[in-house]
TORTORZA-649088 format. One record per atom (N, C-alpha, C): y, z, x; residue in three letters; atom name; chain; residue number from 1. Coordinates in nm, 2 decimals, decimal comma, padded with zeros to 4 digits, always signed. Each point is the difference from the previous one (the first is absolute). Layout:
N
<rec><y>Y</y><z>Z</z><x>X</x><aa>ALA</aa><at>CA</at><ch>A</ch><i>NUM</i></rec>
...
END
This chain:
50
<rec><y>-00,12</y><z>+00,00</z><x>+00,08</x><aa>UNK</aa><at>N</at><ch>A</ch><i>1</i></rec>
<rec><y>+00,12</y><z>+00,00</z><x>-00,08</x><aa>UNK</aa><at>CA</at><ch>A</ch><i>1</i></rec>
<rec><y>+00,13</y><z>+00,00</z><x>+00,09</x><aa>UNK</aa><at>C</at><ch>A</ch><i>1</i></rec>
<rec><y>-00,02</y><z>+00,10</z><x>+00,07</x><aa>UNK</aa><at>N</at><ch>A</ch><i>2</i></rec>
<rec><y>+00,13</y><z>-00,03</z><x>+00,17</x><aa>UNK</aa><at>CA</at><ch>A</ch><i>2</i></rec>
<rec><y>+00,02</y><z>-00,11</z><x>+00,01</x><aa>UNK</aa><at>C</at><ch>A</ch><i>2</i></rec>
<rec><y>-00,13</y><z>-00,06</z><x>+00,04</x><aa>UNK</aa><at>N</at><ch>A</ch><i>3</i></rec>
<rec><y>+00,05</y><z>-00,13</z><x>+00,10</x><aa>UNK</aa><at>CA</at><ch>A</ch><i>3</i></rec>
<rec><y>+00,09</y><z>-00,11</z><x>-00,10</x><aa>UNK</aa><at>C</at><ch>A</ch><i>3</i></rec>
<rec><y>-00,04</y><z>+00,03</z><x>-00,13</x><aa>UNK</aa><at>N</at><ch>A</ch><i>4</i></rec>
<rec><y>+00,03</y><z>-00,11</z><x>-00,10</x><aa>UNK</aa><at>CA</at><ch>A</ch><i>4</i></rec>
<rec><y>+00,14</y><z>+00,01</z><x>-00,02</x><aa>UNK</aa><at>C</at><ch>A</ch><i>4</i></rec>
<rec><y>+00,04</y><z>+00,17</z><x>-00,03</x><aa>UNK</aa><at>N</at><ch>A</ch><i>5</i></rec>
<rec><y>+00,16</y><z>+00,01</z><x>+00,00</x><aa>UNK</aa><at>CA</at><ch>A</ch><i>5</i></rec>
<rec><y>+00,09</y><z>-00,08</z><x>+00,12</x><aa>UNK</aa><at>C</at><ch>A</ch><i>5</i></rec>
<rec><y>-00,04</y><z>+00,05</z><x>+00,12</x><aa>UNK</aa><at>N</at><ch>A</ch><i>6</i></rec>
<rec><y>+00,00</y><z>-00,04</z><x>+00,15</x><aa>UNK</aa><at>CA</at><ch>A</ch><i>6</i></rec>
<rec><y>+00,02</y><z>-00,20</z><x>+00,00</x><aa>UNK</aa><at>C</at><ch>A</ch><i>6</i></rec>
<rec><y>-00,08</y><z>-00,06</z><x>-00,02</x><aa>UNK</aa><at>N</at><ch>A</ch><i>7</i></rec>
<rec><y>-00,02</y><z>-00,13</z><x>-00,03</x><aa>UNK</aa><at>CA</at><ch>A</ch><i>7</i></rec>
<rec><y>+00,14</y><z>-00,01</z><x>-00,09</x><aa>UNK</aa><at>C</at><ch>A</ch><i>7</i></rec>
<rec><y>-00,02</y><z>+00,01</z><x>-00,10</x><aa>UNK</aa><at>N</at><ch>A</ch><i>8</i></rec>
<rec><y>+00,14</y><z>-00,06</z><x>-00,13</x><aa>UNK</aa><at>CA</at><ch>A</ch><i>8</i></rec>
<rec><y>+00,13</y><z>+00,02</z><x>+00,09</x><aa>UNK</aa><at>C</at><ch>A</ch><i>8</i></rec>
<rec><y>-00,02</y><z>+00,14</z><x>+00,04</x><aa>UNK</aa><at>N</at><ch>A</ch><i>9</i></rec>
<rec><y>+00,17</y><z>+00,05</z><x>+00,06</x><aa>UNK</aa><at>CA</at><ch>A</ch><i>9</i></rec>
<rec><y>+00,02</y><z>-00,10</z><x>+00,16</x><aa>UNK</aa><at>C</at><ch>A</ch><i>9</i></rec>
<rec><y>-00,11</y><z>-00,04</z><x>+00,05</x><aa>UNK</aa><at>N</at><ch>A</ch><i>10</i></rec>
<rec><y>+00,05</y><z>-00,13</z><x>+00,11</x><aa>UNK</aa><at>CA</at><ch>A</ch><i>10</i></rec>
<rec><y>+00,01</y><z>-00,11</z><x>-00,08</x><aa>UNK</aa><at>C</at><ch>A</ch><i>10</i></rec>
<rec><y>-00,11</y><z>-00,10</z><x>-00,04</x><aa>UNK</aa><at>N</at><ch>A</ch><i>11</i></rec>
<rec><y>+00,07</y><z>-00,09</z><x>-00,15</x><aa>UNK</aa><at>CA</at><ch>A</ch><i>11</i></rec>
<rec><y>+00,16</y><z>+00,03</z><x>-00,03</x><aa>UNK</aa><at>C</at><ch>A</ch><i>11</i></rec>
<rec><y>+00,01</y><z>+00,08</z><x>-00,01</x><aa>UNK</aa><at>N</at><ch>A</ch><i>12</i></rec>
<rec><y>+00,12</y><z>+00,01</z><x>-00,05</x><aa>UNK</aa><at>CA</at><ch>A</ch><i>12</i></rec>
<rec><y>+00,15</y><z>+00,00</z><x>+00,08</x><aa>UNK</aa><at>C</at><ch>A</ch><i>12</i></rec>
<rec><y>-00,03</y><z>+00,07</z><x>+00,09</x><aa>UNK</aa><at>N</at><ch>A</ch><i>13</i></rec>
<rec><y>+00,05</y><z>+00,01</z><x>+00,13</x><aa>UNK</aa><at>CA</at><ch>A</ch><i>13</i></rec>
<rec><y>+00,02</y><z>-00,12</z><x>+00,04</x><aa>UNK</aa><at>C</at><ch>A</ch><i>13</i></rec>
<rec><y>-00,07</y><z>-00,09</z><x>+00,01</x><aa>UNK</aa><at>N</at><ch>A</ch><i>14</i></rec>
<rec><y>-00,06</y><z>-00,15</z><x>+00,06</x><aa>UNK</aa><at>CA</at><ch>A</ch><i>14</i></rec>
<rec><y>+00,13</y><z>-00,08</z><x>-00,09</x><aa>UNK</aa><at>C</at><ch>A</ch><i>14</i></rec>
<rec><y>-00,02</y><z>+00,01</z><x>-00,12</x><aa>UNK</aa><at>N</at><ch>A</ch><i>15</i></rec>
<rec><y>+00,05</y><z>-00,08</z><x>-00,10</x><aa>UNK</aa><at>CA</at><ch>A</ch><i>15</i></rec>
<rec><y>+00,17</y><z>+00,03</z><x>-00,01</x><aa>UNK</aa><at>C</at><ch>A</ch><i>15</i></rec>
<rec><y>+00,06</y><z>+00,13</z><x>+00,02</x><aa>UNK</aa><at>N</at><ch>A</ch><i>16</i></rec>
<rec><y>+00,11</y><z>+00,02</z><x>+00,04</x><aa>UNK</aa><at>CA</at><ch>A</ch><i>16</i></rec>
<rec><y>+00,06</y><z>-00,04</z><x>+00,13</x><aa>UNK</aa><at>C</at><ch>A</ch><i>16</i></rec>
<rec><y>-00,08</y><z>+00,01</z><x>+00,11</x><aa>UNK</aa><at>N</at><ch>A</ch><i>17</i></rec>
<rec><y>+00,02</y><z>-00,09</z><x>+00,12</x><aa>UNK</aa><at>CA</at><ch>A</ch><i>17</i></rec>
<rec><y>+00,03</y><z>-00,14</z><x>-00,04</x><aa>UNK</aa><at>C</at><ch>A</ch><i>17</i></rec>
<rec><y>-00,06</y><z>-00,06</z><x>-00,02</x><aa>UNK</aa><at>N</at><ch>A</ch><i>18</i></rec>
<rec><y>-00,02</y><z>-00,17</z><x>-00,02</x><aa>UNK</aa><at>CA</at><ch>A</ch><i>18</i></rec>
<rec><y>+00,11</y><z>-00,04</z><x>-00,10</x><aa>UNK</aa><at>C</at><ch>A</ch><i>18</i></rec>
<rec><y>+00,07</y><z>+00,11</z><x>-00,11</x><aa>UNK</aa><at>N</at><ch>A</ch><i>19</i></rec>
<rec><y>+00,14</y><z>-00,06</z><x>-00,05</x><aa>UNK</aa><at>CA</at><ch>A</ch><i>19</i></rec>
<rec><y>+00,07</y><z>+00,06</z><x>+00,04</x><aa>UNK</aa><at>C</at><ch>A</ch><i>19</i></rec>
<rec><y>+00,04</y><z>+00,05</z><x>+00,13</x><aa>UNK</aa><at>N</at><ch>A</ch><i>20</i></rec>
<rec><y>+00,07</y><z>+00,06</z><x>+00,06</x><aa>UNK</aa><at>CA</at><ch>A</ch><i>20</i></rec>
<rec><y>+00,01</y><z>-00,12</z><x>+00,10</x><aa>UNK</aa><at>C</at><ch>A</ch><i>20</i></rec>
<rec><y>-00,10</y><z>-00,08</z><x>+00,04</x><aa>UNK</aa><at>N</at><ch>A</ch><i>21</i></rec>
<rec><y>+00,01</y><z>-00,09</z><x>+00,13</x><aa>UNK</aa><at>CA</at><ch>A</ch><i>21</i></rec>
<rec><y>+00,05</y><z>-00,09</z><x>-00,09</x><aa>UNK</aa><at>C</at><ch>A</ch><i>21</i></rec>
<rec><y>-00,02</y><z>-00,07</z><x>-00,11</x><aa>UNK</aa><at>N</at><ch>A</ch><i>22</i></rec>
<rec><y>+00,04</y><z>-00,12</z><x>-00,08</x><aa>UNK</aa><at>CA</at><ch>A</ch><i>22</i></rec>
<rec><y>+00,14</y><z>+00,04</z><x>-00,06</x><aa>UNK</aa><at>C</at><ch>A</ch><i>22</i></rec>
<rec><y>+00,08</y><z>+00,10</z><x>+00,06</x><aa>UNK</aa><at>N</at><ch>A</ch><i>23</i></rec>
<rec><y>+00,13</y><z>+00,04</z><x>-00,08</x><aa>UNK</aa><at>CA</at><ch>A</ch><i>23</i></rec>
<rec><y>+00,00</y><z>+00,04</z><x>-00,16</x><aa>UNK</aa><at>C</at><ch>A</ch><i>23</i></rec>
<rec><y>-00,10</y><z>+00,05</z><x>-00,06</x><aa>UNK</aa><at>N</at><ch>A</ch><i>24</i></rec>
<rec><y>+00,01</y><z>-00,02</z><x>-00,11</x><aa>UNK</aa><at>CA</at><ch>A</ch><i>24</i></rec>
<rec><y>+00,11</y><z>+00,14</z><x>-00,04</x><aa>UNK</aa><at>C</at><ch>A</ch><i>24</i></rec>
<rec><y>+00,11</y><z>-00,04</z><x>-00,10</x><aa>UNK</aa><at>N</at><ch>A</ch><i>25</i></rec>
<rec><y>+00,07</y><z>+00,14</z><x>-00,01</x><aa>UNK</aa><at>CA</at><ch>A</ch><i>25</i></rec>
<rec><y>-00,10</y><z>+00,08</z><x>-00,07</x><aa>UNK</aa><at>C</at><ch>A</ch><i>25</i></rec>
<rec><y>+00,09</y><z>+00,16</z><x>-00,05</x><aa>UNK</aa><at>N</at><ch>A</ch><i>26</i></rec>
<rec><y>-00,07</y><z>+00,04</z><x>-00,10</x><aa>UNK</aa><at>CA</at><ch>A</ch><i>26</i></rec>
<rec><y>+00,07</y><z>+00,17</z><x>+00,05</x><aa>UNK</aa><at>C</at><ch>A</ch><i>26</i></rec>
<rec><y>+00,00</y><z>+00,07</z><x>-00,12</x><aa>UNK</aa><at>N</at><ch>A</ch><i>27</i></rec>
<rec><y>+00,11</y><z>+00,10</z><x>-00,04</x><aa>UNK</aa><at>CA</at><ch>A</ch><i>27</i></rec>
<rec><y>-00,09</y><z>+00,14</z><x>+00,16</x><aa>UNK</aa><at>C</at><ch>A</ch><i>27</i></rec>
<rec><y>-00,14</y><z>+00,00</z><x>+00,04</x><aa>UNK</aa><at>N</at><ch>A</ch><i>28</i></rec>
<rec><y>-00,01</y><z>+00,06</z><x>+00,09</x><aa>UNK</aa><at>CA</at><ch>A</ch><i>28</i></rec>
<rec><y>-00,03</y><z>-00,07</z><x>+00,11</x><aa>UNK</aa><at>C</at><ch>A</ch><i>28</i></rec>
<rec><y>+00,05</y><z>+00,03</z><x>+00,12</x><aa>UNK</aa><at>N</at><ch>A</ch><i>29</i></rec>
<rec><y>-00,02</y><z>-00,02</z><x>+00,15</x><aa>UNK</aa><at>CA</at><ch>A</ch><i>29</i></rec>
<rec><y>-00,16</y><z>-00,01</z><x>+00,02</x><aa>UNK</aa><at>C</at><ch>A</ch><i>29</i></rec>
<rec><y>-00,03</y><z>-00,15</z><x>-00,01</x><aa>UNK</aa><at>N</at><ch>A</ch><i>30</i></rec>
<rec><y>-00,14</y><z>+00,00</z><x>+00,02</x><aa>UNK</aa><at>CA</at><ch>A</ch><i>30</i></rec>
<rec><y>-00,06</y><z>+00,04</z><x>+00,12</x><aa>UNK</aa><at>C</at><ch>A</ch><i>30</i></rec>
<rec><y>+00,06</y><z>-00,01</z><x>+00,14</x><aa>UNK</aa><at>N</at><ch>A</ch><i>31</i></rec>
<rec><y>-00,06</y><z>+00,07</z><x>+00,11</x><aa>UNK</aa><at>CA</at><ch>A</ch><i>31</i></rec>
<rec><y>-00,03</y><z>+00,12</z><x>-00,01</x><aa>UNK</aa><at>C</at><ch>A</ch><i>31</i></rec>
<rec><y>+00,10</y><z>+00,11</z><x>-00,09</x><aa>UNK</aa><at>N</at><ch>A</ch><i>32</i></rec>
<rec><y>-00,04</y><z>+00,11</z><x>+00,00</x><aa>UNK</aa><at>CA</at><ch>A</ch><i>32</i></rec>
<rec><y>-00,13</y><z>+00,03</z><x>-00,06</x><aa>UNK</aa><at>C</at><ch>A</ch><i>32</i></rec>
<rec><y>+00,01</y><z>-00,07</z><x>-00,11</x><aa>UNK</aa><at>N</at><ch>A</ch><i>33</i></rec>
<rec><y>-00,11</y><z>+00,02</z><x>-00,08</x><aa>UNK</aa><at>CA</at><ch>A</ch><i>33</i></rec>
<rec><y>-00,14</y><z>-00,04</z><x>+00,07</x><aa>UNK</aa><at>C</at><ch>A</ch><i>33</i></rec>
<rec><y>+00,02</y><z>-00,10</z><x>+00,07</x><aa>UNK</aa><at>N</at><ch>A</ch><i>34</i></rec>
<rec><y>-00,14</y><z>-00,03</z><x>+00,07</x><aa>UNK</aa><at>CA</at><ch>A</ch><i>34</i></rec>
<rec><y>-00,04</y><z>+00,08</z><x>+00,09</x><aa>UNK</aa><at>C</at><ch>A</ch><i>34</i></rec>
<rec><y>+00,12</y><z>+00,10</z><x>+00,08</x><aa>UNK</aa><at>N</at><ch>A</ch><i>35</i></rec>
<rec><y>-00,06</y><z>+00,08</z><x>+00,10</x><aa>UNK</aa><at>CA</at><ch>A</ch><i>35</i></rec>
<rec><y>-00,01</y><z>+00,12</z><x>-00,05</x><aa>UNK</aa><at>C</at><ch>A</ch><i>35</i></rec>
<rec><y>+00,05</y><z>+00,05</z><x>-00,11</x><aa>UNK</aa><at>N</at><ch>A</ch><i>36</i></rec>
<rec><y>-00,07</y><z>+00,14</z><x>-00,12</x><aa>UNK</aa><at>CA</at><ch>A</ch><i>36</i></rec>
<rec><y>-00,11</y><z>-00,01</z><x>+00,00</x><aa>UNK</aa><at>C</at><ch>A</ch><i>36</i></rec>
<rec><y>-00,01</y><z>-00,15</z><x>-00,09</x><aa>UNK</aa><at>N</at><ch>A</ch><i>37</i></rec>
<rec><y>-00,17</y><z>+00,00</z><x>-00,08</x><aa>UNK</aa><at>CA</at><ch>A</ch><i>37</i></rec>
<rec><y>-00,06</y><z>-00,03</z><x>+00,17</x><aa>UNK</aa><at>C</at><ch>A</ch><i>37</i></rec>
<rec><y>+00,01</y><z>-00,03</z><x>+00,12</x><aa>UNK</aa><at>N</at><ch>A</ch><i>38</i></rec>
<rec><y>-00,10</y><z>-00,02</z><x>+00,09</x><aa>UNK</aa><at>CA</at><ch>A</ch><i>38</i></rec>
<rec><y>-00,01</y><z>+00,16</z><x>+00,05</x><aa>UNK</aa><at>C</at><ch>A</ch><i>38</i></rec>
<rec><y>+00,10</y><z>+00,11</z><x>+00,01</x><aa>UNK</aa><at>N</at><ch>A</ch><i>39</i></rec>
<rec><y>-00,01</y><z>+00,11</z><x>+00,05</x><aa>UNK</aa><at>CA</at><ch>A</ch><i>39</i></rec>
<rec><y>-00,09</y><z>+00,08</z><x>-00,07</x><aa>UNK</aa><at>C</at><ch>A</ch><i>39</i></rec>
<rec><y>+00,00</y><z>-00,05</z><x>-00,15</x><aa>UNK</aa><at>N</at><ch>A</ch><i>40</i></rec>
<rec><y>-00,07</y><z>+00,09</z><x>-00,10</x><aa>UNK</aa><at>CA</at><ch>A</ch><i>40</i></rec>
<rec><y>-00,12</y><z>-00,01</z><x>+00,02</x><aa>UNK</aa><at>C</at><ch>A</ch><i>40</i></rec>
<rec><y>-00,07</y><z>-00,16</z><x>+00,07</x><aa>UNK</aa><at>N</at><ch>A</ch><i>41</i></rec>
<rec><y>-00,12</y><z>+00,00</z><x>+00,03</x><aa>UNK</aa><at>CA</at><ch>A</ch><i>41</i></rec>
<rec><y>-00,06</y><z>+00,08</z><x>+00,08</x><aa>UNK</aa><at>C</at><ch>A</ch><i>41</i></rec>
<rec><y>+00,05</y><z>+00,05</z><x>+00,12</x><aa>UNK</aa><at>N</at><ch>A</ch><i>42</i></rec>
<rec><y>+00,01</y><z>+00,07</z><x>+00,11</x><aa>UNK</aa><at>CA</at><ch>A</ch><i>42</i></rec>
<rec><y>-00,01</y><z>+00,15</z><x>-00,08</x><aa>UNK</aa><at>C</at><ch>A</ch><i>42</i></rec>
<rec><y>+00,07</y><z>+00,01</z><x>-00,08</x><aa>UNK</aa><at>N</at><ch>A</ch><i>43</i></rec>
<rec><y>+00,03</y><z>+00,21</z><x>-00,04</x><aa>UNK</aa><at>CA</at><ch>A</ch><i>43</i></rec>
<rec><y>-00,13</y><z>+00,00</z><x>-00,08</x><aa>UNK</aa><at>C</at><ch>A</ch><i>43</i></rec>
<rec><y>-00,01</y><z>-00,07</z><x>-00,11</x><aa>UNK</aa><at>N</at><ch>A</ch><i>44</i></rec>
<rec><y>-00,13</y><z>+00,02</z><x>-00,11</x><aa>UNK</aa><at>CA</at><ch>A</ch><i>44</i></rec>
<rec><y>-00,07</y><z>+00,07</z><x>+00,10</x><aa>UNK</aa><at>C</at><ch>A</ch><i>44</i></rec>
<rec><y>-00,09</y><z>-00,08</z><x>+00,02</x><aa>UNK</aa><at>N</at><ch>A</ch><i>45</i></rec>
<rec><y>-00,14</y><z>+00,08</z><x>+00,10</x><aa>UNK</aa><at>CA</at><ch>A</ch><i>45</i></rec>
<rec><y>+00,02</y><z>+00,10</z><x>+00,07</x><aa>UNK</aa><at>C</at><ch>A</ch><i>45</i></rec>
<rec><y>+00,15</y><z>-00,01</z><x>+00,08</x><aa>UNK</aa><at>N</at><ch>A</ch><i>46</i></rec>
<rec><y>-00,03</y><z>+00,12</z><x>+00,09</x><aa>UNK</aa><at>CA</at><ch>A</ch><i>46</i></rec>
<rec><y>+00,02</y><z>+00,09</z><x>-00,11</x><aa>UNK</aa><at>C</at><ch>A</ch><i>46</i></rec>
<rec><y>+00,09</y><z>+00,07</z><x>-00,09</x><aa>UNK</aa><at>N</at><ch>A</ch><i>47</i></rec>
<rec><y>+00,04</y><z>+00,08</z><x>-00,12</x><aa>UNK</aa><at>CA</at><ch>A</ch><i>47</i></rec>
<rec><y>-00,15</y><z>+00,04</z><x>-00,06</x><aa>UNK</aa><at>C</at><ch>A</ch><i>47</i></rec>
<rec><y>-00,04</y><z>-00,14</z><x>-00,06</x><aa>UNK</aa><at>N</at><ch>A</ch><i>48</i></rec>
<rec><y>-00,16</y><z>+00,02</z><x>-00,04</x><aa>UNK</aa><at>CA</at><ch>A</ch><i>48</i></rec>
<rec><y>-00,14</y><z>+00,09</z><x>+00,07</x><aa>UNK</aa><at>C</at><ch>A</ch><i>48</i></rec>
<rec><y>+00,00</y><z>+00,00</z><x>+00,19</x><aa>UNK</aa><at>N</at><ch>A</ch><i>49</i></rec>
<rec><y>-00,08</y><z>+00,03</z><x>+00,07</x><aa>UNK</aa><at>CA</at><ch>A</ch><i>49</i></rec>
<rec><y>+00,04</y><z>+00,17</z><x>-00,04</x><aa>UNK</aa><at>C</at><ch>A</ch><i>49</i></rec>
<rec><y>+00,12</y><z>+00,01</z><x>+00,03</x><aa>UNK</aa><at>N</at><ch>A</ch><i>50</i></rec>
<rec><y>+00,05</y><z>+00,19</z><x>-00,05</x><aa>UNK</aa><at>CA</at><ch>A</ch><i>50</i></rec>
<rec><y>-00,08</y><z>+00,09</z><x>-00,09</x><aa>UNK</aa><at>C</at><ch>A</ch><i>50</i></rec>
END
């Protein structure tokens, strides 16, 4: 079930990158959002292992 959350939140991550490289606007700063959701991949598990 981790890995699955883990998976969607890079997907996603991925997908905020890539309209961030094609300039796409949009009301939040897609970089940020791609390096949240890629950090969050990172915290889940460790948080989880606790």
């Amino acid at each position: 079930m981790l890995d699955a959350v883990v998976l969607i939140l890079l997907i996603l991550a991925f997908v905020a990158f890539a309209l961030a490289a094609f300039n796409v606007t949009a009301r939040v700063n897609l970089v940020a959002l791609g390096l949240a959701l890629w950090v969050l991949t990172v915290l889940i598990p460790a948080l989880a292992s606790l």
